[in-house]
N, C-alpha and C positions, 0 to 999 in steps of 0.2 A: 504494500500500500504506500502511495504517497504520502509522505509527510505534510498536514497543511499545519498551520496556526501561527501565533503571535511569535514574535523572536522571542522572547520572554520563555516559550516553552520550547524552541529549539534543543536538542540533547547530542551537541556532536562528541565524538569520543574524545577524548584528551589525548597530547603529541606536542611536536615541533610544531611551534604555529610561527609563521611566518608572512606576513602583509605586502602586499604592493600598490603604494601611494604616490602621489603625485610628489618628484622630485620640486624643490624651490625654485631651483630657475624654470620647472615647464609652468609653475603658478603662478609666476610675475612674469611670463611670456602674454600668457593668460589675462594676465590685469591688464597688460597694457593694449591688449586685443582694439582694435576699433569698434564702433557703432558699425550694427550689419543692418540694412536696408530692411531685411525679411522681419517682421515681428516673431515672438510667440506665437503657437496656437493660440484660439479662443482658450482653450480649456486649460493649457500654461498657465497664461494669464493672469485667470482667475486665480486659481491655482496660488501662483506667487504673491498675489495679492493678500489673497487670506494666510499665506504665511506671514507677509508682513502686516498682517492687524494683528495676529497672534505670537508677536516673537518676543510676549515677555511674558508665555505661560510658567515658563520654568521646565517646562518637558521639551519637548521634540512635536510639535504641532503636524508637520509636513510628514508625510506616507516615508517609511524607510523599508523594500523591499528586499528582502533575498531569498536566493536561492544555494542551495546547497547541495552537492554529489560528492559520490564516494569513484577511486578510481584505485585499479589493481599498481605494483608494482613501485620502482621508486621515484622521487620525485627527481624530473630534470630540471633544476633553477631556471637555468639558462634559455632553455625551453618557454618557461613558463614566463619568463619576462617577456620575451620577444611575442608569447602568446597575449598578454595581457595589452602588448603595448599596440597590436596590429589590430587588434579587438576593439580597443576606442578609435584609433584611426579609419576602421574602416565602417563602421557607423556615426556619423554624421551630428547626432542629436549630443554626444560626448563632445565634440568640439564648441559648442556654444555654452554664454554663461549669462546671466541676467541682470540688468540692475534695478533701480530701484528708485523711483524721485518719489519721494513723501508728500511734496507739495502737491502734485498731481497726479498721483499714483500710476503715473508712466513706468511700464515696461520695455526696457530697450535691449535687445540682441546683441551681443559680442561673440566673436567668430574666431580660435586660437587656428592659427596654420596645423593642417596636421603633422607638419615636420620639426612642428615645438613639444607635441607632447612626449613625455616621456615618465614613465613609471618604473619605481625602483624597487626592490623588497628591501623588508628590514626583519632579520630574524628574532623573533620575543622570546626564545625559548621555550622550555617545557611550560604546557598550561594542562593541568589532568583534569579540572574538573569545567565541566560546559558554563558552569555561572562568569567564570574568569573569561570565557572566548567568546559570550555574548557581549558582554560589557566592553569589550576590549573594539569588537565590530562595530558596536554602538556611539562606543567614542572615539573613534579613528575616522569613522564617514561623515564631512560636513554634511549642513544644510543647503537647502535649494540654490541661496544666492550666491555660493560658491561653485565657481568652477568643477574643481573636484570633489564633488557630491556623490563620490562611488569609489568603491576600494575590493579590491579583491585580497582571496588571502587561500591558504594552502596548511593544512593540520597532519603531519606528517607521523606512520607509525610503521614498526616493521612489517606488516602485512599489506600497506597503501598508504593513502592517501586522500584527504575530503579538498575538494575545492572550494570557499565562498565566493558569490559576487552579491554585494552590498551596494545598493542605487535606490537615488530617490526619486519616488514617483513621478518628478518631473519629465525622468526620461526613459522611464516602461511602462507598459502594460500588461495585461495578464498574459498573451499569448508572447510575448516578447523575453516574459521568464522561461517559455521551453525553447524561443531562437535563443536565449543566451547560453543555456546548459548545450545546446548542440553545437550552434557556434563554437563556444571556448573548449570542449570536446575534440570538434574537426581543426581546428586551430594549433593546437598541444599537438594533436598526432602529425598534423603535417611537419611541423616544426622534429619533431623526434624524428622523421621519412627524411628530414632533408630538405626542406620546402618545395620537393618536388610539385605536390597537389593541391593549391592552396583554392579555395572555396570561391566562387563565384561573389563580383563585387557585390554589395549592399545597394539597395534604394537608399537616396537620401530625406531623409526627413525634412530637413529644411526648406527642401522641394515642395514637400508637401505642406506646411506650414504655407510657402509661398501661394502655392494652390486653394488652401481654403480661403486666405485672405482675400485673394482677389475672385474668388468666385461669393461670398459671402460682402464684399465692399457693396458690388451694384445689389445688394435686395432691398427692401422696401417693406412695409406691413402687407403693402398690396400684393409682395409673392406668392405664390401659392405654396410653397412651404411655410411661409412664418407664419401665413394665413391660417394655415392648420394648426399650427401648434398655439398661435392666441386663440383658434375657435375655442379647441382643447381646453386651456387655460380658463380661459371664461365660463366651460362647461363646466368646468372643478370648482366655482365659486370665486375665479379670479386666483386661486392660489396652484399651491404644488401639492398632489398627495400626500399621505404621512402612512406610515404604520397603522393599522388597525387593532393595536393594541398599546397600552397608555405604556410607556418606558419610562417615566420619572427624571426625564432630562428635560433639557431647552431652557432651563436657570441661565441666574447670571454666573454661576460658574461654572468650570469643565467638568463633562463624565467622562471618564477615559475609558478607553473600550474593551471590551471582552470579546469570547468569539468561541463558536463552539461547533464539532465537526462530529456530524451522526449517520451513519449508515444508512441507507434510502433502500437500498437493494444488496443483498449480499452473494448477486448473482449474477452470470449476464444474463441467462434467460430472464429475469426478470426486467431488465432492463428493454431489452429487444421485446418485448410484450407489450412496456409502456407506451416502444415506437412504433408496434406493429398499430396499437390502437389509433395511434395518431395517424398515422400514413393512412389507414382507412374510414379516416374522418377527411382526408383531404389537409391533413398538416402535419408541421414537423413537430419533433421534438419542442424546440425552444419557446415556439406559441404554445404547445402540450403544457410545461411547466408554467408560463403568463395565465394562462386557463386555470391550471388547480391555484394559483396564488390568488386568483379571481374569485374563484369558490370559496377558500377560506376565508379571504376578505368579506364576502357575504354573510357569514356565515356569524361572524364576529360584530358584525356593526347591520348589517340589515343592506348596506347601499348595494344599489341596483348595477352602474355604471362601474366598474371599478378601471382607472387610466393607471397603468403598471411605465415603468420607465427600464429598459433594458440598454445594458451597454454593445455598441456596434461595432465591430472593427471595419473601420476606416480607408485597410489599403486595399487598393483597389490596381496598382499594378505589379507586374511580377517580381520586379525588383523590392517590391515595398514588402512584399511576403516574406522577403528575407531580411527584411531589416528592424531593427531595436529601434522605439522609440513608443511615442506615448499614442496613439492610433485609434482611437476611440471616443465616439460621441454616444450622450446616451438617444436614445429614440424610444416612443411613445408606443402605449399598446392598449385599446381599450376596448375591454373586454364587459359586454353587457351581462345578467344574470340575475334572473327572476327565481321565483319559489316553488317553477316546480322545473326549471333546469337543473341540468347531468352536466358532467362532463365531455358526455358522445356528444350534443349538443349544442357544447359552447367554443369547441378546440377547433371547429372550422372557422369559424365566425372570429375568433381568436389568431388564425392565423393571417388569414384576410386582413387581419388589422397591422399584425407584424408585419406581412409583405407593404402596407402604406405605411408604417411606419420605417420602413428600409429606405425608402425614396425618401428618407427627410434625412439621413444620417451623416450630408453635405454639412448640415446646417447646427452649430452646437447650438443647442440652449441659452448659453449666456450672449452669443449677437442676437437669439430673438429678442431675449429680455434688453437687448440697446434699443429696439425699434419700437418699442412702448412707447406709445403717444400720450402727455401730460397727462391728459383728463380720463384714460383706459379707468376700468373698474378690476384691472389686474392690479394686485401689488405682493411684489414679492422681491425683499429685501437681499440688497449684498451680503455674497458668504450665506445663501440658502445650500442647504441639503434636502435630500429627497430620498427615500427609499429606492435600493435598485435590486432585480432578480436579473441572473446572470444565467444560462444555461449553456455548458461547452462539454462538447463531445470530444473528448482530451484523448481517445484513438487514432484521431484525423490530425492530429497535432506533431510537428514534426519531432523525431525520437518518441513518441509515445512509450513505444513497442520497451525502452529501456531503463524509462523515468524507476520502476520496481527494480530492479538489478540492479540499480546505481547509487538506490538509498536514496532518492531525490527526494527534498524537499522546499516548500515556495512558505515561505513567513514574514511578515510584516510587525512592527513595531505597534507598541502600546500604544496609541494617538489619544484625540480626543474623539468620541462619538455623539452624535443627539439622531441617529436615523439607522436604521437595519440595511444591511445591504447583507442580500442571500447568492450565495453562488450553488448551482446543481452543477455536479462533473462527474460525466459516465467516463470507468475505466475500461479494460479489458473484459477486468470482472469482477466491478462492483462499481456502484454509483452511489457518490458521498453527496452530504450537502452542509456548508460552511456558513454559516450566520455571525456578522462583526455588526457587532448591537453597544450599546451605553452599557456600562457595569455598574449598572445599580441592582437595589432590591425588588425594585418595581420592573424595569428590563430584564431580568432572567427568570421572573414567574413569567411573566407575557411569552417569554422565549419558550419558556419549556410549555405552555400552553400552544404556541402557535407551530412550533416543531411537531408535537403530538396530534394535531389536528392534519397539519399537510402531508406527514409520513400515513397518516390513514387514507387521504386522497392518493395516494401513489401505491399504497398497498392495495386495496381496491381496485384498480384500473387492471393492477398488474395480474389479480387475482379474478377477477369478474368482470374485466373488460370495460368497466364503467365505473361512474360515482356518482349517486346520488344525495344531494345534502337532507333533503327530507328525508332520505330513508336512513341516513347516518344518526341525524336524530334522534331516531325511534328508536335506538340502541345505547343513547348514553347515558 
């Protein structure tokens, strides 16, 4: 099984740890980077913004991801430097750094040459227990508005070897944590070959960054995307969804987040049941999961409409599929549900609305909220959050097939939380489901009430082909 959860519960075995960081002269190559022309994404942006409202929590506000693999045999330094160093070079979104004007909460792009970076290790010595190698990760990776906002590292014992790479969300995504496991994988072995074989170049991000902004400049309220998304909004009462169960956040101070990973199926046949059912309702998977999140939203609160926000990925050409960076806009899913719907029912209908919601996935959420006209009856404040359901079929993901052989694991830092975001992820053979909710008292009853409810909807389906909430009812 893959490893998910918080860095915090990471358990790498203790060894030789050894880091590779940004040398001083590539980080004052770095500073003195010019202004680059391309912005931020939309979603950067924001992004940096609300780090800097938040950069005097005392914690780490900003997403700190990593990932982690195990590898046979012993470690080639030398190797792994030249791996490390060709690895930010040859993704694009590592070259840039961000600033920051307070006055006008302007975002500006800085671009380092890629023939300035250079990363070096530094051996730590022996670290045996994992609380020492988490910490050490934690404070070695700046924050966003630093350059070097990403560190890799190597935990060395006589039997192998674990790899980290430490990066902040500014510059991944969820799929971009299985290009960087196989990337720095196919990278290392070339490097040991001799650099005979080295990997097909990268999309550049900045490219595409370029690309949203100037397809996003000319819209208008009167687009037909934005169109849709203020209908949407207006349809919601002018705001953004929320959770259907009260979580005890949204104070004047931070909840810092928990997160909790539960088995959904401990099979594939169960899994391929879920999607046989959908494929013969006329959908996939991904509206399948928008569906039951619909049903149990009903179910909890009584609303008829429920609009679900899922996240999209973004690249859209072939070079972008192999490339690291942050590629995802959320897009809208809204899924209708009366009192005597099922889920056979609703998963068509469900995904009808995901396929219009794909055709909006150009357009982030934060330029439509720029195109709010004064007197709109929307109002929804900077630095909103939203509930997201996520569903990825992580077989079709490149290296899938190795992520269990390698020990692989994807975890994120303690943050702040005030909203649920659920991820569903079928493996070979089993499909989990990760919930990163507020750590309160109130957020982990709701949780484990709202877990117990959707794993019934998924049990069901996979069991009797359907779900019906009135008939679930009649049973509790």
């Amino acid at each position: 099984m893959i490893n998910f959860g918080l860095i915090d519960e990471w358990e790498p075995r203790g060894g030789t740890l050894t880091s590779w960081t940004a040398t001083p002269a590539s980080v004052a190559r770095a500073a003195s980077a010019p202004a680059h022309p391309v912005p931020a994404s939309h979603q950067q942006e924001e992004y940096l913004r609300a780090a800097a409202r938040n950069s005097s929590t005392g914690f780490r506000f900003s997403r700190l991801c990593l990932i982690s693999f195990d590898l046979d045999g012993t470690l080639d330094r030398e190797a792994m430097t030249a791996t490390v160093n060709e690895f930010i070079r040859r993704h694009d979104t590592f070259l840039s750094w961000f600033s920051h004007d307070a006055e006008d909460d302007s975002i500006v792009r800085h671009v380092i040459d890629p023939d300035g970076v250079e990363f070096a290790p530094t051996t730590h010595g022996h670290r045996e227990h994992a609380s020492e190698i988490r910490t050490h990760v934690q404070d070695e990776t700046p924050g966003p508005f630093h350059w070097d906002c990403f560190t890799f590292g190597t935990i060395e014992r006589e039997s192998g070897f674990t790899i980290y790479f430490a990066v902040d969300h500014l510059n991944s995504d969820g799929v971009s944590q299985a290009l960087a496991c196989v990337d720095l994988i196919a990278l290392y072995g070339n490097e040991l070959g001799g650099g005979s074989n080295p990997p097909a170049p990268a999309g550049s991000y900045i490219e595409y960054c370029r690309r949203e902004r100037e397809g996003t400049a000319v819209l208008t309220a009167e687009s037909p995307q934005i169109a849709r998304w203020l209908s949407l909004l207006a349809d919601n009462g002018g705001r953004l969804p929320t959770f259907p169960l009260d979580l005890g956040a949204g104070g004047a101070d931070y909840t810092r987040s928990a997160i909790t990973t539960v088995r959904v199926y401990d099979d594939d046949a169960s899994g391929q049941r879920l999607e046989d059912v959908c494929r013969a309702h006329g959908s996939g998977v991904a509206a399948g999961v928008m569906a039951a999140a619909a049903l149990v939203a009903h179910e909890f609160t009584g609303t008829e409409r429920y609009l679900g926000m899922t996240p999209k990925n973004t690249r859209s050409t072939a070079s972008e599929f192999t490339s690291v960076g942050w590629f995802t806009n959320l897009i809208p899913v809204v899924v209708d549900v009366h009192a005597d719907s099922t889920f056979t029912s609703i998963v068509g209908p469900a995904q009808e609305s995901f396929a219009a919601g794909k055709t909006m996935s150009e357009v982030s959420l934060h330029r439509v909220l720029q195109l709010i006209d004064d007197d709109s009856d929307i109002d929804i404040a900077p630095g909103w959050v939203v509930p997201m359901v996520s569903y990825i079929d992580v077989r079709k993901l490149p290296g899938a097939q190795m992520f269990d052989h390698i020990n692989g694991g994807v975890f994120g830092n303690r943050g702040s939380s005030e909203e649920v975001y659920l991820w569903v992820n079928r493996f070979p053979d089993y499909t989990v489901m990760t919930l990163l909710y507020p750590d309160s008292d109130q957020a982990r009853d709701s949780i484990k009430l709202y877990i117990d409810r959707l794993l019934g909807v998924f049990h069901s389906i996979a069991t009797t082909g359907d779900y019906s909430p009135a008939a679930a009812s009649t049973t509790r």
